[in-house]
C-alpha positions in Angstrom: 88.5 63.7 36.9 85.6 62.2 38.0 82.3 62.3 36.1 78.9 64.2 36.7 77.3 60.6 36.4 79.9 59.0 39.3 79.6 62.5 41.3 74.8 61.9 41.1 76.0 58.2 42.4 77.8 59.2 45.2 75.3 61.6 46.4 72.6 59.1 45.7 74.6 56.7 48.0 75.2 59.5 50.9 71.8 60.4 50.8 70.7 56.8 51.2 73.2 56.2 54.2 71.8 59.4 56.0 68.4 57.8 55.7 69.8 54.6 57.6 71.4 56.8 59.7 68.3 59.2 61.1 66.5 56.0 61.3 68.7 54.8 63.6 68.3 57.9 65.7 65.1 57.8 65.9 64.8 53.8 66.6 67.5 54.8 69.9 65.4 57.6 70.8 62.4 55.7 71.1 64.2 53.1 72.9 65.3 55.1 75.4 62.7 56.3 76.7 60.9 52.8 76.5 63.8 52.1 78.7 63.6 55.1 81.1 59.4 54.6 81.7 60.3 51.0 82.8 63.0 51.9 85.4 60.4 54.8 86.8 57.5 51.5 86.9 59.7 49.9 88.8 60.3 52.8 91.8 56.7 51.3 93.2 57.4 47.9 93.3 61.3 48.6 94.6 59.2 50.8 97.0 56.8 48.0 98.4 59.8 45.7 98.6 61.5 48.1 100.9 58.6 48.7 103.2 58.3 45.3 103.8 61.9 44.9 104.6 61.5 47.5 107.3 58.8 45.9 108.9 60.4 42.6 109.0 63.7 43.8 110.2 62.4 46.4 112.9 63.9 45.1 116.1 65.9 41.6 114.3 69.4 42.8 114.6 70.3 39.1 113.5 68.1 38.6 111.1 70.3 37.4 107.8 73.2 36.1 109.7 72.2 32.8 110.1 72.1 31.4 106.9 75.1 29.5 106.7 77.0 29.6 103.2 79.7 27.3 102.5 82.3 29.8 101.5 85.4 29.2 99.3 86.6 32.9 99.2 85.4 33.3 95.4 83.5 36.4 94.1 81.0 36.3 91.1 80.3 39.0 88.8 77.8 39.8 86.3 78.7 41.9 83.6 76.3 43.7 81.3 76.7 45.4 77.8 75.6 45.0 74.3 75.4 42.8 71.5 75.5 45.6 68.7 78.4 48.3 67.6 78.0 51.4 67.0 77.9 52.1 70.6 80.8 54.3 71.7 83.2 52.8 74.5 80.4 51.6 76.5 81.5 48.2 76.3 85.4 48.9 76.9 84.3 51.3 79.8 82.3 49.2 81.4 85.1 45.6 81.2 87.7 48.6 82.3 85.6 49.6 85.5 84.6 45.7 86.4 88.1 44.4 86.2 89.9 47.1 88.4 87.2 46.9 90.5 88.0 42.7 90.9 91.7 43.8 91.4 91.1 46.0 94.1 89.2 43.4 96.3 92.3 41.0 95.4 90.4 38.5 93.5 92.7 36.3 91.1 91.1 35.3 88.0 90.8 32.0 89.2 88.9 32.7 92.5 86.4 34.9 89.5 82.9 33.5 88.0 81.8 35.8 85.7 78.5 36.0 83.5 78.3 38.3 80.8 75.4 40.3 79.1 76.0 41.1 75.7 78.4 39.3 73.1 80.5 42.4 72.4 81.3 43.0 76.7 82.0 39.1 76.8 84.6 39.6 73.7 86.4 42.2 75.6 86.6 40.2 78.3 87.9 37.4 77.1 90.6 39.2 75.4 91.3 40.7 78.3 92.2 37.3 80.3 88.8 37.0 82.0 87.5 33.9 81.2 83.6 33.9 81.2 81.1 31.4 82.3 78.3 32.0 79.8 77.3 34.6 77.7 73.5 35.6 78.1 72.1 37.6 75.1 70.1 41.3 75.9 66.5 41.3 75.6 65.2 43.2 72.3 62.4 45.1 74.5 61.1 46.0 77.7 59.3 42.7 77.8 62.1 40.4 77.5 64.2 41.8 80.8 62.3 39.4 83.1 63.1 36.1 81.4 66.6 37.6 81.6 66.7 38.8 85.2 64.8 34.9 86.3 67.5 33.1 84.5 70.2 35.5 86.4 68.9 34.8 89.5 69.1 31.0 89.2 73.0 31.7 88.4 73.3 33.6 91.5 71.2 31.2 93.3 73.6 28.3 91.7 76.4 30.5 93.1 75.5 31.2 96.5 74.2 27.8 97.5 75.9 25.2 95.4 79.9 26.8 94.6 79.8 29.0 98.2 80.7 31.9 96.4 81.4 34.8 99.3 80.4 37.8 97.5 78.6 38.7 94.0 78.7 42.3 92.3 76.5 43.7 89.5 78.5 46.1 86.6 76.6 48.0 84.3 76.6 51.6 82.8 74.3 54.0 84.2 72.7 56.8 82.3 74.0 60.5 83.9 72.0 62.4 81.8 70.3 62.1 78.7 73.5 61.3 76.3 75.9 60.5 79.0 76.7 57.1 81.0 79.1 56.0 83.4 80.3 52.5 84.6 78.3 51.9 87.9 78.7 48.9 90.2 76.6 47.3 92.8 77.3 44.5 95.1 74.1 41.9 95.7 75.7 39.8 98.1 75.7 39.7 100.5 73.2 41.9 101.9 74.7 45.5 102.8 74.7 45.8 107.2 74.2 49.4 106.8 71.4 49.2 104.1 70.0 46.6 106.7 70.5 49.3 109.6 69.0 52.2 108.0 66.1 50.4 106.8 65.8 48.9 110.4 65.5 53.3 111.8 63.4 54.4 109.1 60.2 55.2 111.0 56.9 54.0 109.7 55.0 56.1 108.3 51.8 55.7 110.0 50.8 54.8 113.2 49.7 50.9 112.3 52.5 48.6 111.9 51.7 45.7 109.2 52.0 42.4 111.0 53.2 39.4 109.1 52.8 35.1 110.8 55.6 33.7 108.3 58.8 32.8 109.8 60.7 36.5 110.2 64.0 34.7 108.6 62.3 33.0 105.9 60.5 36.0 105.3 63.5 37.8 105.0 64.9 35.9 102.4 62.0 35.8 100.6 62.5 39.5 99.8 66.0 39.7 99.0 65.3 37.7 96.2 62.7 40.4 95.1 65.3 43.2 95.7 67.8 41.5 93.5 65.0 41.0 90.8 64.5 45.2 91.0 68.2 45.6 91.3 69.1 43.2 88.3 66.0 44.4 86.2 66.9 48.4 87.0 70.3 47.8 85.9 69.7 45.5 82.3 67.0 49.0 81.8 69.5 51.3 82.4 72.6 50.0 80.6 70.0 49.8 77.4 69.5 52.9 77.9 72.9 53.7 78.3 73.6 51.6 75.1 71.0 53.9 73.2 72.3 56.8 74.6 75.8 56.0 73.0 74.2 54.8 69.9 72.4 58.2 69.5 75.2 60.0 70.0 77.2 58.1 67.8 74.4 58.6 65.5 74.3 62.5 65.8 78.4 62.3 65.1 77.8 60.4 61.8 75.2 62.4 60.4 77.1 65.7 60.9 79.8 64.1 59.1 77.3 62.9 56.4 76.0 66.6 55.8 79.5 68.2 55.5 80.3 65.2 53.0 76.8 65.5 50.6 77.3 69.6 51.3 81.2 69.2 49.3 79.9 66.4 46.8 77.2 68.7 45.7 79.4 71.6 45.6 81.7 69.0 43.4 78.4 68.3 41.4 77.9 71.9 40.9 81.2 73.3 40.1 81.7 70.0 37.5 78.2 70.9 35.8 79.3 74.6 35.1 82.8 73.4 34.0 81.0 70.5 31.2 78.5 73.4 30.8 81.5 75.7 29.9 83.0 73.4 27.3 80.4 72.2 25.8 79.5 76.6 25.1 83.0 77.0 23.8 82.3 73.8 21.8 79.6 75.6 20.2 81.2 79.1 19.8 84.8 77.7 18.3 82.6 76.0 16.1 80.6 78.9 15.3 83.8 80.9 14.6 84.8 78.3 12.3 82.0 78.0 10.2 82.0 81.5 10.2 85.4 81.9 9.1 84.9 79.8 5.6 84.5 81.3 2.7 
């Protein structure tokens, strides 16, 4: 039977781990929305990117074409997740979704360079059979994503111009709502024709039409590398997000448990303090009786 003293430690103990634990909603909370207000900063400079793309694509049909690429039929792929537990299956969602999605387009592991964002994602992969070309760790804020994304882009850069790699594809997890994800995927190169085309009919939106002197191809270039910093930035924001989102949830699980748990121990407390309570009055009464019963 275990003691009033061991039953005080235990709820000591739970109580102490529910602390950790509302802390830890509260740090993901915060983080999320850190997280959130960064992807809505960048809509204005995603925005400015696009309306410069219109204007220097309006009426060049063949504009992006003529870079030549040395291709070698290879695809690259960069994978983001998280370094921490206590996450949910985000990581084993997101390694699911990335690797059917390499299947389908009928790209052998060998013909595969992949980089991986998070140490947990680039465990899965690897026991998965994917090997991984190096393992980038996820920035601790909002103010680290931009060292991240720069260092991505000279991967991609290495990719595209050095190995000839044909294609390269972005998988993350996407927030849904505020404690819901979902594995997303987007393919940076190359560039998407019908992206091209609609951004080529969008009217402008006044009647003055910006004019640029640069060379319209270099140009060109020139801002697809800004539109795969706001694509590879949005995404490292949102699967944080996403990662918090889990986390919280997670979270909200453990400390439901941890109530129902320090709710029974301190019933257990309770019932154990009548019952020593109880003996120690019939202690005093059969004692009573028997002094009383002397002569």
């Amino acid at each position: 039977m275990e003691t009033i003293e061991g039953l005080k430690r235990k709820i000591q103990s739970t109580e102490d781990l529910q602390s950790v634990v509302k802390t830890m909603k509260s740090l993901a909370a915060v983080k999320i929305r850190q997280y959130e207000k960064a992807v809505d900063a960048l809509e204005d400079y995603n925005r400015t990117v696009e309306m410069a793309l219109r204007v220097v694509v309006r009426r060049a049909h063949e504009i992006g074409k003529r870079r030549q690429v040395r291709s070698n039929g290879s695809l690259g792929a960069v994978i983001l997740g998280s370094d921490q537990g206590m996450c949910g299956q985000l990581n084993d969602q997101v390694v699911t979704h990335s690797l059917k999605a390499m299947q389908r387009l009928e790209m052998s592991i060998d013909r595969r360079r992949v980089l991986a964002m998070g140490l947990r994602v680039s465990a899965l992969l690897a026991a998965q059979g994917q090997p991984v070309e190096e393992t980038f760790s996820l920035p601790g804020s909002v103010d680290g994503i931009t060292v991240k994304v720069q260092d991505l882009l000279l991967r991609i850069q290495a990719w595209t111009d050095v190995q000839g790699l044909d294609q390269v594809f972005l998988f993350y997890s996407r927030p849904v709502s505020a404690a819901t994800y979902r594995p997303h995927s987007v393919r940076l190169l190359p560039v998407d024709e019908q992206w091209l085309k609609t951004m080529r009919e969008k009217s402008w939106p006044t009647r003055m039409l910006p004019m640029f002197t640069m060379d319209r191809e270099r140009l060109f270039w020139a801002l697809i590398q800004h539109y795969l910093f706001v694509s590879l930035f949005r995404a490292i924001a949102e699967s944080a997000a996403s990662e918090n989102a889990s986390r919280l949830a997670s979270m909200q699980g453990a400390e439901k448990n941890i109530r129902e748990q320090l709710a029974e121990l301190n019933s257990r407390y309770h019932q154990q303090r009548q019952m020593t309570i109880t003996e120690e009055l019939l202690d005093i009464v059969s004692g009573f009786e028997a002094l009383k019963g002397r002569p």
